[in-house]
N, C-alpha and C positions, 0 to 999 in steps of 0.2 A: 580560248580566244583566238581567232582566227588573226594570219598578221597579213598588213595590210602594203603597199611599197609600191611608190611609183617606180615606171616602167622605165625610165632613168637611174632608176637607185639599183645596187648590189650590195645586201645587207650579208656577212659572214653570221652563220648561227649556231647558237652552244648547244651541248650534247642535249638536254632537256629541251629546248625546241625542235632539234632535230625526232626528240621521240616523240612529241607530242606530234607533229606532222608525219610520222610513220605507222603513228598508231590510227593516228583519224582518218588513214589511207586502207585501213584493214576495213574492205568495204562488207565482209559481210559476219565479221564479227567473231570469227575462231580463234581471236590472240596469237594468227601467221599471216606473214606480209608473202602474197606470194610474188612472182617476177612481176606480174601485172599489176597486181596495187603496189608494189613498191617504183614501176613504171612511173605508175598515177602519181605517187608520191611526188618523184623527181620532176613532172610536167608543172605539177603544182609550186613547184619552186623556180619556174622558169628555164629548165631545160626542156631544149624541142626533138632532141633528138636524144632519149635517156637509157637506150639499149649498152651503150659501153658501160655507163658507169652502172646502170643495173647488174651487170656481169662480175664488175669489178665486186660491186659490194657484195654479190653474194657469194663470190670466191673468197673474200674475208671474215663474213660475219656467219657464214653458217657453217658452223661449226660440224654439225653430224651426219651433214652432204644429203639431207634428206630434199630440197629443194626450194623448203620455205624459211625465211627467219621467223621463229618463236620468240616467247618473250625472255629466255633466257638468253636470246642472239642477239636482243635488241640493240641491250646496252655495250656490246662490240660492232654493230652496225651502226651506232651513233658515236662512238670512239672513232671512226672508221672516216667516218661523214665529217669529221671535223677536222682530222689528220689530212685532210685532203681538199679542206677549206672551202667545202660545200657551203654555197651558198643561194639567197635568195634575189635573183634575176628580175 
């Protein structure tokens, strides 16, 4: 279910919505968020300029330096995302 938030509101969100929107950003379906759909992701939540915290999350969530989160990264990429009070813009 897609969330929905006026352009005045900033909604803080739990690690399960965080995946649920990181997953639905995996645009072409391989179960890895690369820098660019995980871009997408953060645009989608209302950040315009999503290159730093792209950077930041993938220095914490990927684990085996390969360059993309998998789904075993996910759920330290959504630990991550909420430690740092990502929110919905």
């Amino acid at each position: 279910m897609p969330i929905f938030v006026s352009k005045s509101a900033s909604i803080k969100l739990t690690e399960e919505q965080l995946k649920k929107i990181f997953k639905d950003h995996d645009s072409n379906k391989d179960g890895r968020l690369s820098k660019e759909e995980l871009s997408s992701a953060f645009r989608k939540m209302g950040y315009h300029n999503p290159g730093r915290k792209v950077n930041r999350a993938m220095k914490h969530a990927d684990i085996n330096k390969d360059g993309v989160i998998d789904l075993e990264e996910l759920d330290k990429l959504a630990k991550y995302a909420v430690s740092q009070g990502y929110k919905v813009n």
